[in-house]
N, C-alpha and C positions, 0 to 999 in steps of 0.2 A: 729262784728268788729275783734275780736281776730277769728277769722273762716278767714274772708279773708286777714288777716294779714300772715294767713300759707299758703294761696294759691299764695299769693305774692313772698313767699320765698320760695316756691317752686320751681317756674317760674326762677326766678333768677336764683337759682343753677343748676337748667336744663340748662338754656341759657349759663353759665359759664365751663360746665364740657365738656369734649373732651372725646367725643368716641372713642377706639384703632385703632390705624392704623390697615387698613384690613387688613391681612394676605395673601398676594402674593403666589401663590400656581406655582412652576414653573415647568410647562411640559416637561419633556425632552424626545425625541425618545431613543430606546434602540442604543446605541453605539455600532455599527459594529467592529471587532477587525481586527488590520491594518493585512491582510495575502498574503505576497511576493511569498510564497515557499511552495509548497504539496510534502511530499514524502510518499509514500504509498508503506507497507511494508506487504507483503505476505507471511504466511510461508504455504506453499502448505501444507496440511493433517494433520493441526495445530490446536487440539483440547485441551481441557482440562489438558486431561490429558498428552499429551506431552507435555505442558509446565512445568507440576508438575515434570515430569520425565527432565527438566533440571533444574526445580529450583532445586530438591536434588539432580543432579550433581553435582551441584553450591553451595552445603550443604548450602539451605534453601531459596536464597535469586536470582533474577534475576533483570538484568535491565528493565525489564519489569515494574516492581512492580515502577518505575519512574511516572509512566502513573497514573493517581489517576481518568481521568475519563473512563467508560468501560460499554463498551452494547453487546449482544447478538446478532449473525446474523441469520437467516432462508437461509437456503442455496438453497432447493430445484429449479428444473428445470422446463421448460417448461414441458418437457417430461417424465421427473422422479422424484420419492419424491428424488432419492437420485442420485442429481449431479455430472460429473465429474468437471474436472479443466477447460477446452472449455466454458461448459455454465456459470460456476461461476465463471471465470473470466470476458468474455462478458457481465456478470449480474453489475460489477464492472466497467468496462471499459464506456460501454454503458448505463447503466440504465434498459436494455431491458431484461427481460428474453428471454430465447435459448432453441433450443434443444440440449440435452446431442451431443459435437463433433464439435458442431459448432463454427467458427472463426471470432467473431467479424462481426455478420447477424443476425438479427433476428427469432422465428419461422419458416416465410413465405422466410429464403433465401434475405432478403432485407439488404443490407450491411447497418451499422448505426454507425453514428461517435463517435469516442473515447473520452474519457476524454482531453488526451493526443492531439488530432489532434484538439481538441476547444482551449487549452493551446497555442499551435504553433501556431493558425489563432489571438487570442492574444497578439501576440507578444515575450511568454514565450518560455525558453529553455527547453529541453525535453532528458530523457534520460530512459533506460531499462538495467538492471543489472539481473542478473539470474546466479544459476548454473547448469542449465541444457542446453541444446540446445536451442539457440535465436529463434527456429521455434516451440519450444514446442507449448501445448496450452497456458499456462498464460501469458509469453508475448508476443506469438502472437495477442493475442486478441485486446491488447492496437495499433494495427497499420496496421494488415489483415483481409483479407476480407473473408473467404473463407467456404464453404459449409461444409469442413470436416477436422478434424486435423491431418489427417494422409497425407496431401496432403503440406509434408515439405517445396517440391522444388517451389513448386506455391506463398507459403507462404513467403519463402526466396526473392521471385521477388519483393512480395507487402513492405518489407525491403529495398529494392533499391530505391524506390518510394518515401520513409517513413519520409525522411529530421531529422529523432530522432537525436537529437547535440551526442549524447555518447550512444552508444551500447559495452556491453562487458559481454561476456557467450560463451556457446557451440556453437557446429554447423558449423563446419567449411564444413565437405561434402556437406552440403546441398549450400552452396554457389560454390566450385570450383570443386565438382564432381560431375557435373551433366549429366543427359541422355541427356541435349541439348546440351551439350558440353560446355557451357559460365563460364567464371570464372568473377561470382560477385563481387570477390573481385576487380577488376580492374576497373568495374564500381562505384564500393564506391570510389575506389580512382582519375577516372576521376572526380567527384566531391567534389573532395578536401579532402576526410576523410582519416584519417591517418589509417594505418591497423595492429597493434602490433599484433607480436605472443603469447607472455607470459605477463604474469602480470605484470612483472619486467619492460616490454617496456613501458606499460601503465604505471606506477606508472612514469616512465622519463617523462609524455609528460606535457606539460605545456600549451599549448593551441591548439584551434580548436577541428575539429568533429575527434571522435574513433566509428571505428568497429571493435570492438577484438573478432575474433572468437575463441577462447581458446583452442579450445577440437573437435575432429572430432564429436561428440557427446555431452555428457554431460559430464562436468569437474566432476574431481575423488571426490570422500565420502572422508569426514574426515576419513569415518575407513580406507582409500587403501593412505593417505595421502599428501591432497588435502590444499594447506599452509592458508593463510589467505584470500583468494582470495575473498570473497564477500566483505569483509569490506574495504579490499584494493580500491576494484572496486566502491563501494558506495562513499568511502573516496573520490577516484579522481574525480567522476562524478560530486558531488556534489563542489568542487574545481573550475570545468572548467563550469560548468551551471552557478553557484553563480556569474559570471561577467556579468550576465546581468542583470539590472539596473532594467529591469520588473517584474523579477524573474523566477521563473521553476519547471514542474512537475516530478518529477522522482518516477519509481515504480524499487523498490529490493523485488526479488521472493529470499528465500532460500529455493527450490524448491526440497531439496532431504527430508528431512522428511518425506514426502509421499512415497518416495523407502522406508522405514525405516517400514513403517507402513505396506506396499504391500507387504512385504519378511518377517513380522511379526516378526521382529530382533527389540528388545527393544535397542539395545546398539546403533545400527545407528541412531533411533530417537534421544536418548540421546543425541551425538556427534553432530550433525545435530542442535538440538534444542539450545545447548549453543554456536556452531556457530551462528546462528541467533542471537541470544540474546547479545553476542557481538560486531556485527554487530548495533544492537538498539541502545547497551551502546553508543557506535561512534556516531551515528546517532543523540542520543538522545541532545550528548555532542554539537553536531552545534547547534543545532534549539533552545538549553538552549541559549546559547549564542548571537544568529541572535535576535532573540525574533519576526521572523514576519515570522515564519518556522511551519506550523503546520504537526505532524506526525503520521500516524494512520497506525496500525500494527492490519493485522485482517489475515484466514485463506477463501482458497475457499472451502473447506468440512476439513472432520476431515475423516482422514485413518485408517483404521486395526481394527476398533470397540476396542481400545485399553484402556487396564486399568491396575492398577498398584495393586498387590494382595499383594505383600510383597516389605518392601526396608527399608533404613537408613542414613538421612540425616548428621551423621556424617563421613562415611565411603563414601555416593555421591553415593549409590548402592540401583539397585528397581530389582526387579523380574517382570515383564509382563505377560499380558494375553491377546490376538485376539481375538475378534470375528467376522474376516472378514478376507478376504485378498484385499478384495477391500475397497470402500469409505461406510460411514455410511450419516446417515440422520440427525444425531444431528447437533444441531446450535454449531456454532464457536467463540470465545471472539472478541472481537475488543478493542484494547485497547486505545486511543488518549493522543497527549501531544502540549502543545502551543495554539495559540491562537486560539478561534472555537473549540476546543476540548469538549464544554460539550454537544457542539450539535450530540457525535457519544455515547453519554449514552443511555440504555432504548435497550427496543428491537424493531427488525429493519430488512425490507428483504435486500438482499442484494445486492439490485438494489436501494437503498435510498443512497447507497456510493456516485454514482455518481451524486445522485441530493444533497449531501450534498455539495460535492467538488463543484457543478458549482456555490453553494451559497457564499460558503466560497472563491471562486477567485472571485462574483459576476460578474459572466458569467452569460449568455443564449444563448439558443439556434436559 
């Protein structure tokens, strides 16, 4: 009796007790970060150690150091462990590796579309900032098409073609003194682009398309003095792009570095590299602010096999040492800020730029 008098109250208090509510487990997809704005910053021949050589201009400290996520590039070419600016730009532009020279073509000579020219069929604004000549290799790559980089004037044509909202750099010969006789600049301006000689014009203009050709050539070194001309030019570009409501790509080359490294002159890298970096600080200062601005600051090779043997970060003074006069093989930093930025950590060829960016604008091809 007393046996099934426990089995009774057992029963009971089983039938009376309340199991815990299950525990709802909620799936969520990884969250995409909202991204308006790519500006993609190159410092041609910008390795290691010329960044070091303007942090201790800078005694100690660069706007760089902003960037807190950072990956490593592989530079190399179709054709050579060690690339020029042609194929490692096109590596960035396109996704494709190149032969060393080549303009935005693949290998086999097969023209392949830009980063920049998927941004424009988008709907995005688009611009090219540089201080060298606008037919150099590195921003030629983002918008011609061409077998060989020495072929300016062909390159300056596929610029006429190119619809980029804001162009401003070198290069003015290769537009109005040409062997066919055509002056370019009158066809940028039958399409409506505004054509300033100096910086001072650009910095007046308040809206529509610029092609500023600055410089018969490439605009002067900070060391022959050359005023603030990329940050100015970055500052405006990003000014007249930012009114469009979709957003916009813009790449700023400070593309004399690589002089600096090629002439084996530490002081030009120096001068060179804290322009750049100042340049970033600006740069960096929008995209803090926008918050839907992502900015990735990397090198296409690294120059002059260059290293720093002696210096002193109180004084802003290094002593150098070459071991090249040309480009080296070593990987290059990349450094990222905003949003999508952790996706440029890790190491990485430097043909992944571009399949980063078409994820980050959630583009395809």
């Amino acid at each position: 009796m007393k046996r099934y008098f426990i089995i009774l109250l057992s029963l009971f208090l089983l039938s009376n007790c309340h199991s815990p509510a299950p525990v709802e487990t909620e799936i969520q997809s990884k969250e995409l970060p909202k991204i308006k704005n790519i500006i993609f910053m190159i410092g041609d021949g910008m390795g290691l150690t010329q960044v070091y050589a303007g942090m201790t201009a800078k005694h100690g400290h660069l706007n760089l150091e902003r960037c807190k996520h950072i990956g490593l590039v592989k530079t190399y070419s179709a054709s050579s462990y060690i690339t020029d600016s042609a194929a490692g730009a096109t590596a960035y532009a396109t996704g494709k590796k190149t032969y060393n020279a080549a303009i935005g073509v693949d290998a086999d000579t097969i023209p392949q579309k830009s980063i920049l020219k998927i941004a424009q069929e988008n709907g995005l604004s688009t611009g090219l900032i540089a201080t060298c000549t606008l037919t150099d290799a590195t921003p030629a790559c983002f918008v011609a098409h061409q077998p060989d980089r020495n072929m300016h004037e062909a390159i300056a044509v596929d610029y006429v073609s190119s619809d980029v909202d804001v162009l401003i750099g070198g290069g003015n010969q290769f537009f109005t003194q040409r062997e066919d006789g055509q002056n370019l600049l009158e066809k940028f301006a039958e399409q409506g682009y505004q054509t300033p000689a100096t910086i001072e014009e650009v910095k007046n203009i308040k809206e529509g398309k610029i092609a500023a050709f600055l410089a018969p050539k490439d605009l002067p070194s900070k060391k022959s003095g050359r005023g603030n001309d990329l940050a100015d030019g970055a500052l405006k570009a990003i000014e007249l792009l930012n009114k469009n409501e979709k957003g916009f790509f813009l790449m700023v080359e400070a593309s004399q570095i690589d002089d600096g490294g090629h002439f084996n002159d530490a002081e030009y890298i120096k001068q060179e590299m804290v322009d750049f970096d100042e340049t970033i600080g600006k740069v960096l200062d929008f995209a803090e602010q926008d918050g839907e601005t992502l900015v990735v600051i990397t090198a296409d090779h690294e120059t002059g096999g260059f290293s720093i043997i002696d210096g002193d970060l109180k004084e802003g003074r290094i002593k150098g040492a070459f071991g090249t006069g040309g480009h080296s093989s070593v990987m290059v930093p990349a450094f990222a800020f905003g949003p999508g930025a952790e996706e440029f950590m890790g190491f990485y060829e430097n043909t992944s730029i571009f399949n980063k960016f078409l994820a980050a604008f959630n583009f395809s091809l």
